[in-house]
N, C-alpha and C positions, 0 to 999 in steps of 0.2 A: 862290805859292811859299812852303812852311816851312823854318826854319832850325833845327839844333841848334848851339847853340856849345860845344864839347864841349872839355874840360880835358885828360883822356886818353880815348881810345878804345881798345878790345881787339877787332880786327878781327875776329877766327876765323880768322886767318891764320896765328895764332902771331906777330903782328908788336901792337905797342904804340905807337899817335902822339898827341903831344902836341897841342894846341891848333890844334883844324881846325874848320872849321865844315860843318856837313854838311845840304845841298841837298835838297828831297824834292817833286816835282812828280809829280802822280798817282799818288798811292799805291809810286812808286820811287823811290831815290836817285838824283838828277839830277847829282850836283855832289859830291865831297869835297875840297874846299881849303885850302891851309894858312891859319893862322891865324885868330883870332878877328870875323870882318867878317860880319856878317847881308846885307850889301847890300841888294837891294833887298824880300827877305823880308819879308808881310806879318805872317806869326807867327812869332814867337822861343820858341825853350826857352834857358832859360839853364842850360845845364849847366859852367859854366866851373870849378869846383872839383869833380866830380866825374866817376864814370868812368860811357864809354859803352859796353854791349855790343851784338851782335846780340840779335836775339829769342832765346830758350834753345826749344832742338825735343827733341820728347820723342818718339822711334820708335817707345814700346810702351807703352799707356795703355788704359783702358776709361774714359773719360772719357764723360758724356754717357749712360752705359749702366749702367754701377754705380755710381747717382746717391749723393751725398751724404744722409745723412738717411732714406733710402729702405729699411725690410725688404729681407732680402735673396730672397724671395719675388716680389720686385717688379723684380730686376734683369734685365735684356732681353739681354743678351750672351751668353747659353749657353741653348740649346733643345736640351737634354738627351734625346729621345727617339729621335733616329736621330746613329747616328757618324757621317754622311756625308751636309753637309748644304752643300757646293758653293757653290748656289746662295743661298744669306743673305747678306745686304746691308747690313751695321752703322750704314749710311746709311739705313734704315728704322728704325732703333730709337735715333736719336740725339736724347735732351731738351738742347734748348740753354738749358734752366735750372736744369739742374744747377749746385748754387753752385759748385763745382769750377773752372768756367771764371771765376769771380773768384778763386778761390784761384791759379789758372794766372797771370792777369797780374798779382797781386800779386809772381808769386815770379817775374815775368820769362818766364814761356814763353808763344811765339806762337805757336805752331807744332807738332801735334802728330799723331802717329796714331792712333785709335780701334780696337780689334780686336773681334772676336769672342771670347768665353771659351776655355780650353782642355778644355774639357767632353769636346770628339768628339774623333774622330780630326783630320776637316777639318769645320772652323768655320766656315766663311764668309768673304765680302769684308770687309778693310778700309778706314780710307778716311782719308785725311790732310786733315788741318783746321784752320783761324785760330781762336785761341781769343775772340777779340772776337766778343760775341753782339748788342752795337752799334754800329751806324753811321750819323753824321746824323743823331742821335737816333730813329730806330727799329730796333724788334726785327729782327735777321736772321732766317730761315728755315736750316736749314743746307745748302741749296745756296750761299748768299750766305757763309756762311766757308767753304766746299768749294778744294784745292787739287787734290785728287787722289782719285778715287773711280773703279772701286776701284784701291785701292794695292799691296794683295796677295792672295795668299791665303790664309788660318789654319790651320793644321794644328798637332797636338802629339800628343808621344810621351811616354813615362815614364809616371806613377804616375796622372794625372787622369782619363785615359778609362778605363782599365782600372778605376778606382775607380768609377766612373759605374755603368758598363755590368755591369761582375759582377755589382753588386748587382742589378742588371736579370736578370739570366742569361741574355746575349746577348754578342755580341763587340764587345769585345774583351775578353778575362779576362787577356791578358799580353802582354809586349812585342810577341811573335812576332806575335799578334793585332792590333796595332797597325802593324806593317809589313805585314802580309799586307792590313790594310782598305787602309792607304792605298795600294801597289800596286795593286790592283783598281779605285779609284776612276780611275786612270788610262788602266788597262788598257779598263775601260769608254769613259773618252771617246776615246781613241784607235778603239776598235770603234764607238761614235755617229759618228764623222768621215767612216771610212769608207763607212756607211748613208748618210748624209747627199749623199757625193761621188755615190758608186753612182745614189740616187734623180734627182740633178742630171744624171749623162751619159743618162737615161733619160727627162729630162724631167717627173720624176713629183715630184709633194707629198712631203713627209718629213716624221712627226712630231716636233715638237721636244722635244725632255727638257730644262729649264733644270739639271737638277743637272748631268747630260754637258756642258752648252755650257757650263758655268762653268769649267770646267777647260781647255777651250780654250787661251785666250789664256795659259795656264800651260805647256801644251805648243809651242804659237806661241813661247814666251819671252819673251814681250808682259808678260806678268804673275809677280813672284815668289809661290815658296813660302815663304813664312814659319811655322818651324818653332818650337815649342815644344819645348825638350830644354834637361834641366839635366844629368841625368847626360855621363858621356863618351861610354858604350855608345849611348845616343840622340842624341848629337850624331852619332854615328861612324854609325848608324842613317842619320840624317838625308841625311849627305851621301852615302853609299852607294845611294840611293831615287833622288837629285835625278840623280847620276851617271847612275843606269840610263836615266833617262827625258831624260835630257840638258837639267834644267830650270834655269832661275835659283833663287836658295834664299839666303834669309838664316836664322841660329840663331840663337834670340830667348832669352836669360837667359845660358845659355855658364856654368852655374855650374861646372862642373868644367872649365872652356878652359881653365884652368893648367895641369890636371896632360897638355895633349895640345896645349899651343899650336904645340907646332912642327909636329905633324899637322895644324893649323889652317892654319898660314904655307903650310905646301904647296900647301893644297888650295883656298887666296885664300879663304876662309870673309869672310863679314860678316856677325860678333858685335855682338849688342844684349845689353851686361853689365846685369843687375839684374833684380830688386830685392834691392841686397846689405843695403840698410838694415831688416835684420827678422830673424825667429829664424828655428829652422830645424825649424817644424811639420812637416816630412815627410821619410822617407829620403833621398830623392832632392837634400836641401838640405844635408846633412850637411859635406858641403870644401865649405861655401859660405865665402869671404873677398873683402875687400878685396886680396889681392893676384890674384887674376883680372884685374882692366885690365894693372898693373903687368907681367905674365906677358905678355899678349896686345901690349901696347906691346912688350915688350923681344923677342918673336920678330918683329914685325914683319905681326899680325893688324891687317885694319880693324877698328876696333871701336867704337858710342857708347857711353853709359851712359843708363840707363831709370830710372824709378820703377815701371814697373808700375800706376799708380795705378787703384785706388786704395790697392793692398798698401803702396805707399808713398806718401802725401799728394803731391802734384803740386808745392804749394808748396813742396816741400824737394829739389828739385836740383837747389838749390845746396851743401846738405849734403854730398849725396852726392859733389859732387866734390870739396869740403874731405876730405871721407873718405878719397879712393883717392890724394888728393894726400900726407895723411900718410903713407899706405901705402908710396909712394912712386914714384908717377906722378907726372913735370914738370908744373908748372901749367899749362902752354902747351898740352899732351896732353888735359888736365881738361877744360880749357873748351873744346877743338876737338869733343870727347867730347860736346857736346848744340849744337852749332853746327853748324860744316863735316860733319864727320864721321856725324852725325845724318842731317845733309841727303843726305849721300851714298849713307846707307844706305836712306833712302826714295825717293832717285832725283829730289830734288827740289833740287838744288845750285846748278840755273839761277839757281833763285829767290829760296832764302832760304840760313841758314847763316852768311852772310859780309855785313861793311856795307862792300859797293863798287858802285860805281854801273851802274845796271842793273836792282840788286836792289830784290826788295820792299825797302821801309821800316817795314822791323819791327825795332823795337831796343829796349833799359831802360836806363834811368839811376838807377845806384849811387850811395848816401851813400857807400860805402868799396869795397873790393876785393868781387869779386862771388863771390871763394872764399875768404872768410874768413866762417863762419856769423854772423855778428854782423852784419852789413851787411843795408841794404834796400835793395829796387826802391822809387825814389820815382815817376818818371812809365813807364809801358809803352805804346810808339806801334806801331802795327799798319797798315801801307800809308799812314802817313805820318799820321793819326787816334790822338790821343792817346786811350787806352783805359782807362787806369786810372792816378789819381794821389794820393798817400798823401795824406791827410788831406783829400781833396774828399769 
């Protein structure tokens, strides 16, 4: 059994306890008790002056794929020669040594999701992942930090396919192009399902098409759509597609969710805000702000907050939520925003998210407040396995 003796912890509950000591047997929280006592713990962290969080979850990242260091020649996340590509599996193209994943637990995140690029219309599976690429001193494979695979499924609207593919002189050349593929890719597996039923009450063999069978479990409800849309008109897009075919659907960046949160509030949208921390290279980024969370908070949107990484370094969101807190989002809102809320939106809340017992034991320990930009992660524990500790 390990212990944390922890000074303050910030649960992702929006709640703050002082001096607890926290239990971890098998890679979970066995135990959170008041007061300072290791009992019978064979290993101790001593955190008693400083503060504890959960692991920080990042719900939109190319981590692993848009390797650090790497030409961008060489990146594995966008297979640019068909819009509609289903069946891709981000869990085949993921380097678990990319330095990225020490940059992740330096900055406190354990917990993330890998995507597909926004290149096509639909991208591929994504796949939710432990950013510790060690354990017991040997290399993982990344089945071994695998939480959730796959986790969704990639799609994007706006300016990137259409950019892609014109220049191809092929579709999609404009929005419309872009609702009319992803329509069709459905419409398709929908017409495979039925081939499939047909061949089965007949008793006969059915060819399979793995790009129709990836969409499946999207129309089952089994699996979300996760959408790529900054504008309003392709968020508005987005859920208008998800409605007709009656799917689950998360909108991945939400850069204009302010000027339509209460369209949002409505429609129970769950927004993944960012990456706000960067210029605004492309039309579609233009109302790109910090008050986006602040909007989406005060209508009453789910919503976490992303890096995008690598458009924004992984280590830094913690920034990011010092940012939207100036802006003027509750701190309590900030940091539920890559915790609870995070976890929520990837559908993994059982697990991580939150330090209460049950949960993985993934957590960091702060020198200071863990949204004030001047502060470090000193140690990052991962299923109970300290992973990264400053100055080792």
């Amino acid at each position: 059994m390990k212990a944390v003796l922890a000074g303050a912890v910030e649960t992702g509950l929006g709640t703050l306890r002082s001096n607890v000591t926290i239990f971890m047997e098998g890679g979970k929280i066995s135990r959170i008790r008041e007061g300072l006592d290791p009992g019978e713990a064979s290993d101790v962290l001593d955190a008693r002056d400083r503060i504890v969080t959960p692991g920080f979850v990042d719900a939109h990242t190319h981590i692993g794929t848009f390797c650090e260091g790497f030409p961008e020649s060489m990146e594995d996340a966008n297979d640019m020669v068909n819009p509609v590509v289903p069946h891709f599996r981000i869990l085949d193209a993921i380097y678990q040594d990319d330095t990225a994943f020490g940059d992740a637990l330096a900055g406190g995140v354990t917990c993330v999701q890998t995507l597909p690029g926004s290149g096509n219309v639909i991208g591929g599976q994504g796949a939710v992942i432990k950013t510790g690429t060690f354990a017991n001193g040997r290399k993982k494979v990344v089945e071994d930090m695998l939480v959730r695979a796959p986790s969704s499924m990639k799609a994007a609207l706006g300016e990137n396919p259409i950019r892609v593919y014109r220049e191809k002189g092929k579709l999609p050349n404009t929005r419309m192009g872009n609702a009319a593929l992803l329509r069709q890719a459905f419409v398709d597996a929908e017409n495979y399902r039925k081939k499939l039923l047909l061949a089965q009450s007949k008793n006969e063999a059915a060819e399979r098409n793995l790009q129709h069978e990836a969409l499946l479990p999207v129309l089952d409800r089994e699996l979300s759509l996760c959408v790529h849309a900054h504008r309003c008109d392709d968020i508005a897009t987005a859920v208008r597609i998800a409605e007709e075919f009656s799917i689950p659907y998360t909108v991945e960046h939400c850069t204009e969710g302010h000027l339509i949160a209460q369209y949002l509030a409505e429609k129970k949208v769950f927004a993944a805000v960012g990456p706000t921390l960067t210029g605004k290279p492309k039309i579609e980024l233009r109302n790109k702000t910090w008050d986006t969370p602040v909007a989406l908070w005060k209508a009453g949107v789910h919503f976490c907050i992303i890096t995008d990484h690598p458009v924004i370094p992984i280590e830094h969101l913690s920034v990011c939520l010092s940012l939207a807190v100036r802006a003027g989002l509750p701190r309590e809102e900030a940091l539920k925003a890559v915790t609870l809320y995070a976890a929520e939106h990837l559908g993994i809340s059982r697990r991580v998210g939150t330090l209460e017992e049950g949960k993985d034991a993934d957590l960091a320990i702060w020198d200071g407040d863990p949204l004030d930009s001047r502060s470090r992660v000193l140690k990052t524990v991962i299923e109970g396995e300290v992973v990264f500790s400053r100055g080792d």
